[in-house]
N, C-alpha and C positions, 0 to 999 in steps of 0.2 A: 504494500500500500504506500502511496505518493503523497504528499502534501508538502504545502508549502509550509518554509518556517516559520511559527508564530514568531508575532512581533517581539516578543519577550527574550528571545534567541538571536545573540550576537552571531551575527552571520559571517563578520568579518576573521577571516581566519588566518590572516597574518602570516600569507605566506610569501608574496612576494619577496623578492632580492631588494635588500636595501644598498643606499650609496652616501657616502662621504660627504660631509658639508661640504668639502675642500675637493671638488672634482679637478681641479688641478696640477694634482701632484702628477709629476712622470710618469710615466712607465715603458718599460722599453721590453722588446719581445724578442725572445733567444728562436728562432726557431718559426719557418715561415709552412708550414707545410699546411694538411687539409683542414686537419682540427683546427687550427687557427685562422684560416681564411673563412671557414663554413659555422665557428664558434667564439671563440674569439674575440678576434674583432668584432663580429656585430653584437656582440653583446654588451660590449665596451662602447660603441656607437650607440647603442639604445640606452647606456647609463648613462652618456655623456662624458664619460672619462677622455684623459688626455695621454695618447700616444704615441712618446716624443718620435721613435722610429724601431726599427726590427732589424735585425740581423738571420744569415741563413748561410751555409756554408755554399747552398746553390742560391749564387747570388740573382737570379733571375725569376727565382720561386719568390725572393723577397722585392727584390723592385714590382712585381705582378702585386701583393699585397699592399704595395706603399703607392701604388699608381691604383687601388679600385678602394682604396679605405684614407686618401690622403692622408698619409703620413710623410713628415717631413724631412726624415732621414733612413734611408737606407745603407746602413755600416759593412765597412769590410772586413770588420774582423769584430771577435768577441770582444778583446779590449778595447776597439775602439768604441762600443755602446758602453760597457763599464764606465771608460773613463769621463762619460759625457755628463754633464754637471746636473743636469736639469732631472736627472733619472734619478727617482728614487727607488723605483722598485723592480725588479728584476723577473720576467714570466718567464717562465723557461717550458719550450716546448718540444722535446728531444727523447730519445727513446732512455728511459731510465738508467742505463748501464751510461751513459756519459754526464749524469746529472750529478754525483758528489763533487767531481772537480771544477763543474762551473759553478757550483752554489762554494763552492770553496773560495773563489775567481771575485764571487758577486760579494759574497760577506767581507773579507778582507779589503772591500772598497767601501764597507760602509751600504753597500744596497740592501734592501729586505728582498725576501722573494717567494715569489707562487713558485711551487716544486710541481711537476708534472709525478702524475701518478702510475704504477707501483713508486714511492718514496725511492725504493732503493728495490735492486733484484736479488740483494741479498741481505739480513739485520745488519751486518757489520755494518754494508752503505750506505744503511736509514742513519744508525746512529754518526756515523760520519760527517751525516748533513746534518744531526741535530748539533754534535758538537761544533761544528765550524760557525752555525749562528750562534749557541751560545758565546762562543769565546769573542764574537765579533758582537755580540751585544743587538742584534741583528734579527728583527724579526720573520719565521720562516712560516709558509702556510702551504698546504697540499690541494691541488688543483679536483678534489674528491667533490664532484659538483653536484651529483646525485641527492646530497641531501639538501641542493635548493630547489630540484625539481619539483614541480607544485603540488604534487600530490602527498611527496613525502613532508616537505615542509608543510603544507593544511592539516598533514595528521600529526604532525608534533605536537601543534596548535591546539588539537584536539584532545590529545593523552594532556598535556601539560593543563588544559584546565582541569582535566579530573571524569571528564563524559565518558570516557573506558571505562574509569574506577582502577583497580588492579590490571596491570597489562599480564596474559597467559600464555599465548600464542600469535607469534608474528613468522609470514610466510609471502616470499615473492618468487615466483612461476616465469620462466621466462620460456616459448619456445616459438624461436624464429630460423631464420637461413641466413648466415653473415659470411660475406665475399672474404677469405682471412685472404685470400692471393693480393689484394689488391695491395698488403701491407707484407711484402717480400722477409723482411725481419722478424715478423711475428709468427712465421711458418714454421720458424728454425730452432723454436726454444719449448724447451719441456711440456710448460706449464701453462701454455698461453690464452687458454680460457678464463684460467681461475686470475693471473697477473693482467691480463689487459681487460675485464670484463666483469668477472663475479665479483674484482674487488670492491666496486662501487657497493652490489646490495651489502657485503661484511659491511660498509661504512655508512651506507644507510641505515643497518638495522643498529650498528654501535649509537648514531648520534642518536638515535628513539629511544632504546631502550638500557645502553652502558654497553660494557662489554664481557664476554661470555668467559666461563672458566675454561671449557674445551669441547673440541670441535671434530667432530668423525665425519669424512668427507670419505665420498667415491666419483669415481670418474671413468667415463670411456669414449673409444673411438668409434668411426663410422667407418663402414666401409667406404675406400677409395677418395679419404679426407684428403684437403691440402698441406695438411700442419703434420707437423712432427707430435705435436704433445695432443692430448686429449680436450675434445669440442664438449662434453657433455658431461655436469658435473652436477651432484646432487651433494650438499652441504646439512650435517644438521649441527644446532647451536645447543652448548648447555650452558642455562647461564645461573647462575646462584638461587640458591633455593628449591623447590619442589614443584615452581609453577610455572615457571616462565621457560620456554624453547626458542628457539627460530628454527626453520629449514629454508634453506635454499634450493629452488631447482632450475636448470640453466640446458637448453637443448638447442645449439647454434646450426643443426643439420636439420632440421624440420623439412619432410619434403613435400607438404602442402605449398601454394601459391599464398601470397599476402591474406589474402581473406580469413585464409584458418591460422595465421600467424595470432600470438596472444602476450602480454605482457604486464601481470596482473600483480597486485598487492592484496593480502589482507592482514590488517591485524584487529588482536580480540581481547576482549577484559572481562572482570566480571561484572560490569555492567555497559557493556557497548560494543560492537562492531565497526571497522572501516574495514570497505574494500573495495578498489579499485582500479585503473589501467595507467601503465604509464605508454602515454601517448606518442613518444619519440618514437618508438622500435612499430609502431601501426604506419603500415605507407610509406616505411620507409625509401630514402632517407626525406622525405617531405614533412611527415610525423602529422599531428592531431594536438591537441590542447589534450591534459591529463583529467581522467576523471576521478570521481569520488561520492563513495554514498555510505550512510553511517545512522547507526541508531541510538540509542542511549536510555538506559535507564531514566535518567536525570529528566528525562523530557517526556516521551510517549513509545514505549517497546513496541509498539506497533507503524512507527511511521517511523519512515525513511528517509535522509534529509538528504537532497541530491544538489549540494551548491556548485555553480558551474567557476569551475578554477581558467583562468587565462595562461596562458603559456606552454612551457615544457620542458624537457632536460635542456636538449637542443633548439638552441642558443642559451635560451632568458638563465639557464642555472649557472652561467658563465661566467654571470654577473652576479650571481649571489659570493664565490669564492673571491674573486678580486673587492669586490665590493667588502666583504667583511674584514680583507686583511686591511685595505685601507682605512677603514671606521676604526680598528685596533690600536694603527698607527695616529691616527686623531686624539681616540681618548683614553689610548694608553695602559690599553690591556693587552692578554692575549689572544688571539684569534681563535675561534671555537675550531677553527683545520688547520691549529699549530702540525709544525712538524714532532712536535712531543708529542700528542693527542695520537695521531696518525700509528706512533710507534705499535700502540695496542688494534691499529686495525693491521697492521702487516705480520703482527704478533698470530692475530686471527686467522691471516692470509697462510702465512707460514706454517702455522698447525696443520691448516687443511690441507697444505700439500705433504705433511710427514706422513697426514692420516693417510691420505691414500697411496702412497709409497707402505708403509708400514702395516700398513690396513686393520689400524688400531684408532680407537679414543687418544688425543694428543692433546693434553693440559698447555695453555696459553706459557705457563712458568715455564715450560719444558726450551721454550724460545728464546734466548738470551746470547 
């Protein structure tokens, strides 16, 4: 059953990407390639942020970005965007095994920086980049964007007033068809399901609900896949207590067309329901606005509340991660996707790949 929200029900659910009084400040972009021309950038265009210029080792992949998003410098070298005065903040958008030495590059000059995600492809890397900010005094955030996308941010919104009540069960379903050829380096390495993809829901489901003690993960291949490591990964979460679980399920060989493609969320409490679509991975890569419908004790167990969310991962969450490091840098906190924060979602990450290597229960502490 459908109805509208009684007037009495704060509809507003606060999920949008916020931005910086001071849209101002620099930023300069390590890394010219698809994610940042297709996210990126216009999501930095739609906050209004300022980007002084970008760098690319293929110098023509970054003039193409600096001639269709005017930007006013296109650098030839990494040092030379470091040493530019106007930059304060550093986006690094590069396959993770080269990101410790340039967040090493960027803190040592005094920039902050968005880290592109997995953190590091290995702990030692994560913590590498957290110590280089630490000792440079240097704030670092992780490009984990998923948790601005609308649906997941509207249901934080929701658990954080209390309309779940008790959270017991949180669960997101992914089963699409993604082209891995198109990204020649992500073919090549073990793990690149769980590293380039499932790490978002581990870091959607940590900002909702904390993070988990430990994680029994399985995974398999398709017949006649392009990748070296395993497309299809089933994740379950323990997390403190007797009540609360997460699973993960993630199937990137779907061989239905778009139509029966699906990419859902729900979670549940003891007084409430949310469950939803995330609208990026529908139609893709064109995507849908995310949806969401939710009940609540608190209200009426019989009605449904179906508030229409604007946006989606792809672009508008783009803007939630840059956006918060620079609000951080404002008023002089930490950013909720520190690189410290981060370490226990790769703590998460990394379990799940012992589990299924080891094809055992793997404690988060077991990680260090």
């Amino acid at each position: 059953m459908t109805m509208e929200i009684k007037p009495s029900v704060k509809l507003d659910l606060d999920y949008k990407p916020k931005v910086p009084k001071n849209k101002h400040v620099g930023i300069g972009i390590v890394g010219a390639g698809a994610i940042v021309q297709a996210c990126h950038l216009p999501a930095y265009r739609m906050g209004k942020l300022r980007v002084v210029g970008i760098y690319d080792i293929d110098r023509s992949q970054a003039e193409k970005a600096a001639k269709e998003f005017k930007l006013d410098h296109v650098f030839s070298t990494l040092a030379e965007l470091l040493d530019h005065p106007e930059i304060a903040i550093v986006d690094i958008a590069v396959p993770s095994k080269f990101q410790p030495e340039i967040v090493e590059r960027a803190a040592a000059k005094g920039k902050h920086v968005l880290c592109q995600k997995p953190l590091g492809e290995t702990y030692a890397d994560a913590l590498r980049i957290v110590k280089a900010c630490e000792a440079a005094g240097v704030k670092g955030a992780v490009n984990q964007q998923l948790r601005w996308a609308p649906g997941i941010r509207a249901s934080r919104t929701i658990m954080q007033r209390g309309w779940l009540g008790e959270i017991t069960q949180a669960s997101i379903q992914v089963n699409v068809n993604t082209d891995w050829a198109q990204w020649p380096w992500i073919t090549l390495i073990d793990h690149p399901e769980l590293m380039y993809h499932s790490i978002h829901y581990i870091d959607a489901i940590r900002s909702l609900l904390g993070t988990p003690e430990y994680v029994y993960a399985d995974s398999a291949q398709f017949p006649g896949q392009v990748c070296k490591g395993d497309m299809r990964t089933l994740i379950h979460l323990k997390f403190p207590g007797n009540a609360l679980r997460g699973f993960i399920q993630d199937n990137h060989n779907h061989i239905a067309g778009q139509e029966d493609w699906s990419a859902t969320y729900r979670f549940e409490g003891t007084k409430g329901i949310i469950k939803g679509t995330n609208g990026a991975l529908y139609n893709y890569p064109v995507g849908r606005e995310d949806t969401l419908s939710f009940f609540s004790k608190e209200f009426d167990p019989e009605i449904w509340f179906n508030p229409q969310l604007e946006g989606r991962w792809f672009p508008d969450a783009f803007l939630g991660t840059m956006g918060e490091l620079m609000i951080a840098l404002e008023e002089g906190c930490e950013p909720e996707h520190s690189v410290q924060d981060n370490l226990f979602t790769l703590q998460t990450l990394f379990a799940a790949i012992r589990s299924i290597e080891e094809n055992r229960p793997v404690w988060l502490t077991e990680i260090q």
